[in-house]
N, C-alpha and C positions, 0 to 999 in steps of 0.2 A: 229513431232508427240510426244503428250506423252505418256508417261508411264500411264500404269492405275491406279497405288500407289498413282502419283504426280499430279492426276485430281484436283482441286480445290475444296474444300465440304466447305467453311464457310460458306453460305447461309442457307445449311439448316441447318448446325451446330447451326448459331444464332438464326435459327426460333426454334427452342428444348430450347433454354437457353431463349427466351424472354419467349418462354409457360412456364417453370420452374418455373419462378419466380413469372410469372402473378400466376400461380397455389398457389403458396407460400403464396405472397401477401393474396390472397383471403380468403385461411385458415385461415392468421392470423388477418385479420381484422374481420370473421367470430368470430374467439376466443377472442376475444376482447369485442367484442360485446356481446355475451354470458354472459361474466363475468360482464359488467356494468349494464346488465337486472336482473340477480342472488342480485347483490347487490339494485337494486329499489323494487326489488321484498320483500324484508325483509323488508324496511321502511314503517309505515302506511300513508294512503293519506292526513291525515292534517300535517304531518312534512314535507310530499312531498310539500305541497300546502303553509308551509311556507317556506322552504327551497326557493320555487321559488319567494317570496317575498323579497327574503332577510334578512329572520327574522330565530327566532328559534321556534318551536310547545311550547305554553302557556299551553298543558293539563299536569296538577301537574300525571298522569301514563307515560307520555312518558317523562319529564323531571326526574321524578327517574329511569327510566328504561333506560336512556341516560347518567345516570352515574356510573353507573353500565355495562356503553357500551353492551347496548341489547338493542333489540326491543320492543314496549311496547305488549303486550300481550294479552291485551283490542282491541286495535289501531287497530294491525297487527296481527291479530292470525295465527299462523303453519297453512298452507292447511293437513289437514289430507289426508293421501295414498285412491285414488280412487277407490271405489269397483268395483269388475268385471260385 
């Protein structure tokens, strides 16, 4: 007979450490993902539409405002804060 101390618990121990992780995981691909939308969100859609070309945007506002590492401001204008 055993003792009740010296019962065997890994089973459920491992079912807590695989949910731990899967949980972990999901966060951080959540946050990841976040941050690559934040960063498309700032480029305007013809640097998007050449980027996917494999080229660089031809408009003389987004090539001065890309050396200046900013967004061009014509292109891509700030969404302004939504009224209530």
């Amino acid at each position: 007979m055993l003792l009740p101390s010296l019962k065997p618990q890994l089973p459920m121990k491992n079912i807590r450490i695989i949910l731990a992780l899967a949980l972990a995981s999901f966060f951080a691909t959540a946050l990841v993902n976040a941050e690559e939308a934040k960063k498309e969100e700032t480029k305007a859609k013809c640097c998007m539409k050449a980027e996917k070309a494999g080229e660089k945007c031809t408009h003389e506002c987004c090539t001065a405002a890309a050396k200046d590492s900013k967004a061009c401001e014509k292109c891509a204008p700030k969404k302004t804060e939504e009224k209530k």
